[in-house]
PAMARSE-294383 format. One record per residue: x, z, y of N, C-alpha, C in turn; residue number from 1; residue in one letter. Coordinates in Angstrom, 2 decimals, m for minus. Layout:
PAMARSE-294383
      nu      nw      nv     cau     caw     cav      cu      cw      cv marmi mitor
       X       Z       Y       X       Z       Y       X       Z       Y   NUM     A
...
END
This chain:
PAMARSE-294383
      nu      nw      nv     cau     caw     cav      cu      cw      cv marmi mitor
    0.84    0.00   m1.16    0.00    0.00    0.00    0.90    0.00    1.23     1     X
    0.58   m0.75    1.97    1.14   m0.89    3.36    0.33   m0.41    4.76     2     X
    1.02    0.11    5.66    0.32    0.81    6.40    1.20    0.83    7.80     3     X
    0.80    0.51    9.38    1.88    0.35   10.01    2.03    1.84   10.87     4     X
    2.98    2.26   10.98    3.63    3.52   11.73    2.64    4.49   12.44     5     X
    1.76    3.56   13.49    0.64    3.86   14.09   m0.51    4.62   13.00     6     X
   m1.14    3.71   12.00   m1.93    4.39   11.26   m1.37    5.72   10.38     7     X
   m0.10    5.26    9.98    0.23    6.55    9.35    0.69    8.00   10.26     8     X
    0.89    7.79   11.57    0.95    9.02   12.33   m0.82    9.71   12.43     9     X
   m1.77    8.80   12.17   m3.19    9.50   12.31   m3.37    9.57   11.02    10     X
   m3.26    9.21   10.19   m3.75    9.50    8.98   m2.38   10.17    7.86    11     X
   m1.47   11.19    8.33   m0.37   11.08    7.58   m0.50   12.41    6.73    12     X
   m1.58   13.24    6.29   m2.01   13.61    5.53   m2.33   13.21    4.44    13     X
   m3.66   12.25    4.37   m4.31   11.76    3.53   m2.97   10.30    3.22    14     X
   m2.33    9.97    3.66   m1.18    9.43    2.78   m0.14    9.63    2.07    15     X
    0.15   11.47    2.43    1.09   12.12    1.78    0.38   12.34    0.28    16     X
   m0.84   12.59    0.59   m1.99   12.96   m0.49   m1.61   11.72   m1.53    17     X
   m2.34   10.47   m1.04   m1.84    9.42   m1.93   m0.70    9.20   m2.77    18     X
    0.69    9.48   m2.13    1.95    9.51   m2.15    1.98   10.51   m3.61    19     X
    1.56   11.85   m3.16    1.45   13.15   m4.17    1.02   12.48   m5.72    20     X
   m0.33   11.90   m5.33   m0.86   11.11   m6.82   m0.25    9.98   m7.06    21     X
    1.12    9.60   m6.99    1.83    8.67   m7.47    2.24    6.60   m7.04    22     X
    1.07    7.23   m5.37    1.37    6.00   m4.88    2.20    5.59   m3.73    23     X
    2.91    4.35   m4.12    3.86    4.22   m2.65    3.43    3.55   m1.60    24     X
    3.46    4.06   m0.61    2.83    4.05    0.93    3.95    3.70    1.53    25     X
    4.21    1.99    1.62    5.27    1.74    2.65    4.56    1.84    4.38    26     X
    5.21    2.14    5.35    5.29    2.85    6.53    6.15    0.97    7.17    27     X
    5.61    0.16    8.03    5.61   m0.97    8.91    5.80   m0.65   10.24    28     X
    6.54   m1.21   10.87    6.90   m1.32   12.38    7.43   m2.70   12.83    29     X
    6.17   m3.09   13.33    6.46   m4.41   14.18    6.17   m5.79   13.08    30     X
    5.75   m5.40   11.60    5.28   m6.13   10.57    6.61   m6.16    9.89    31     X
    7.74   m5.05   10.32    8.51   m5.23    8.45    8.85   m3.36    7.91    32     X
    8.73   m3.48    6.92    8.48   m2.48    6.35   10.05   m1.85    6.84    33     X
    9.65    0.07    6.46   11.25    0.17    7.63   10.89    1.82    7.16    34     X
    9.97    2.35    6.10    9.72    3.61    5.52    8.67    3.55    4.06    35     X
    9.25    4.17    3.09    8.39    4.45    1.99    8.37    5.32    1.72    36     X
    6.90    6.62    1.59    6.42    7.78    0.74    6.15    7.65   m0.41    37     X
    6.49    8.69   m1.37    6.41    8.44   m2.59    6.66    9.79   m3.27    38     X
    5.98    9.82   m4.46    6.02   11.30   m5.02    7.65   12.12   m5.16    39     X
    8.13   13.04   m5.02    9.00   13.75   m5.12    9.45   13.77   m6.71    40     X
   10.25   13.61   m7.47   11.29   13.96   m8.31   11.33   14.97   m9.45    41     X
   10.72   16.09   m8.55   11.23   17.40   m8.71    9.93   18.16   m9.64    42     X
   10.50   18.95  m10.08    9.65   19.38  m11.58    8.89   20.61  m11.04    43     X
    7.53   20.64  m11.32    6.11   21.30  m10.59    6.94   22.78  m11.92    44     X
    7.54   22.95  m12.80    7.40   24.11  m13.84    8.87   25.13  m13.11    45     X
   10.05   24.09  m12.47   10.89   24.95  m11.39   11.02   25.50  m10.37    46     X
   10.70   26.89   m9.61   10.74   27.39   m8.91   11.80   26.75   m7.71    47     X
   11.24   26.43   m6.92   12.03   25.78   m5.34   13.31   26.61   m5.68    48     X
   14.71   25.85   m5.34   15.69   26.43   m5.20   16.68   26.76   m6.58    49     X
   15.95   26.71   m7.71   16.73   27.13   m9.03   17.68   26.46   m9.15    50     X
   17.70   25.10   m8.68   18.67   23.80   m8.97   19.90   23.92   m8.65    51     X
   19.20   24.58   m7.25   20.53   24.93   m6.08   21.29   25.88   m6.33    52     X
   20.38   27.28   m7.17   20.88   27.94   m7.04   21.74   28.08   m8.39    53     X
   21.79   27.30   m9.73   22.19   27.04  m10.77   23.73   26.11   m9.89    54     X
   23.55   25.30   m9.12   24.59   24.19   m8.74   25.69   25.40   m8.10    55     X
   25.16   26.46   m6.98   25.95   26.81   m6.50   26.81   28.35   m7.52    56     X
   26.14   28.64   m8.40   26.74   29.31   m9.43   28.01   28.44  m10.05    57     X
   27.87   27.42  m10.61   28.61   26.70  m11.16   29.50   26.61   m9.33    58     X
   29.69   25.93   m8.88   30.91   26.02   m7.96   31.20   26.98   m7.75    59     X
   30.76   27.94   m7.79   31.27   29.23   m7.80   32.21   29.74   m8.90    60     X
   32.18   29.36   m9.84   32.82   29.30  m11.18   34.30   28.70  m10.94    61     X
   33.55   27.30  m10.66   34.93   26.13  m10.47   35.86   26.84   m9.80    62     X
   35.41   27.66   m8.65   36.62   27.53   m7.67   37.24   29.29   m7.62    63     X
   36.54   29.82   m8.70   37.17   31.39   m9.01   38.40   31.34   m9.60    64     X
   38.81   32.19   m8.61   40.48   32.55   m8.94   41.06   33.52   m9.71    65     X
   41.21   33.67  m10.89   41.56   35.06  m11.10   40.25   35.89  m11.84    66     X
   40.77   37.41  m11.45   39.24   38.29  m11.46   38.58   38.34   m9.90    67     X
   39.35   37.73   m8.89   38.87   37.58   m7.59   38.02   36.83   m7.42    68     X
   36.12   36.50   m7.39   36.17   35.30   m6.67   35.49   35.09   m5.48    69     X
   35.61   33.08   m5.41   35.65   33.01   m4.22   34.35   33.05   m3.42    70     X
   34.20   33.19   m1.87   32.81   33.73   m1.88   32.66   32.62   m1.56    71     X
   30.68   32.98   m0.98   30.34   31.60   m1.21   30.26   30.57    0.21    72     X
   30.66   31.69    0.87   30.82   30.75    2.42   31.91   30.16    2.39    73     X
   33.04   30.42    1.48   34.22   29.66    1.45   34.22   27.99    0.89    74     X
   32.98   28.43   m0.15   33.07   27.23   m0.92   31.86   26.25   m0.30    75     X
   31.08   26.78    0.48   30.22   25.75    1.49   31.03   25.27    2.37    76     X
   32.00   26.11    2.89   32.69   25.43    3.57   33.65   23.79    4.02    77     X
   34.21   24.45    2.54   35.17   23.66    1.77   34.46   22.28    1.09    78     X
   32.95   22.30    0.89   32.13   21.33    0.27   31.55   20.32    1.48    79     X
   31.79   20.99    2.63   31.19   20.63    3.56   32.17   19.82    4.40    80     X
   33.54   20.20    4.22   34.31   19.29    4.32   34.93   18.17    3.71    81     X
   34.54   18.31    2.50   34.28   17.02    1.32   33.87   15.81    2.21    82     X
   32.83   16.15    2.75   31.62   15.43    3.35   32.27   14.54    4.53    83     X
   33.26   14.59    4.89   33.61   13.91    6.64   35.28   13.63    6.21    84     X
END
């Protein structure tokens, strides 16, 4: 389903809705498509955050030194400089 920018700022509920039940709602500006909604990925039986918080255990692991380890602002840090 196609829908241009305009309609989906008034109606962007009832298209997230759509989106939710498995349909893709491309989003048009100026007649070329330039956004698509679409159901999320993510498993309705995992509590928000487990993923993250399973991912950041494991780096936490990786980067323990010793019986010391490292905390975890060190290793956001350090991940965050990965990034640039």
């Amino acid at each position: 389903m196609i829908r241009t920018l305009r309609e989906g700022k008034a109606k962007l509920s009832e298209l997230v809705e759509l989106a939710s039940h498995g349909e893709d709602v491309l989003i048009s500006v100026r007649g070329k498509v330039k956004a698509r909604l679409t159901r999320t990925g993510t498993s309705a039986t995992a509590p928000l955050g487990v993923d993250w918080a399973r991912e950041l255990r494991a780096l936490q692991r990786a980067h323990a030194t010793g019986t010391q380890k490292t905390s975890v602002d060190r290793i956001l840090t350090a991940q965050r400089r990965d990034r640039f």
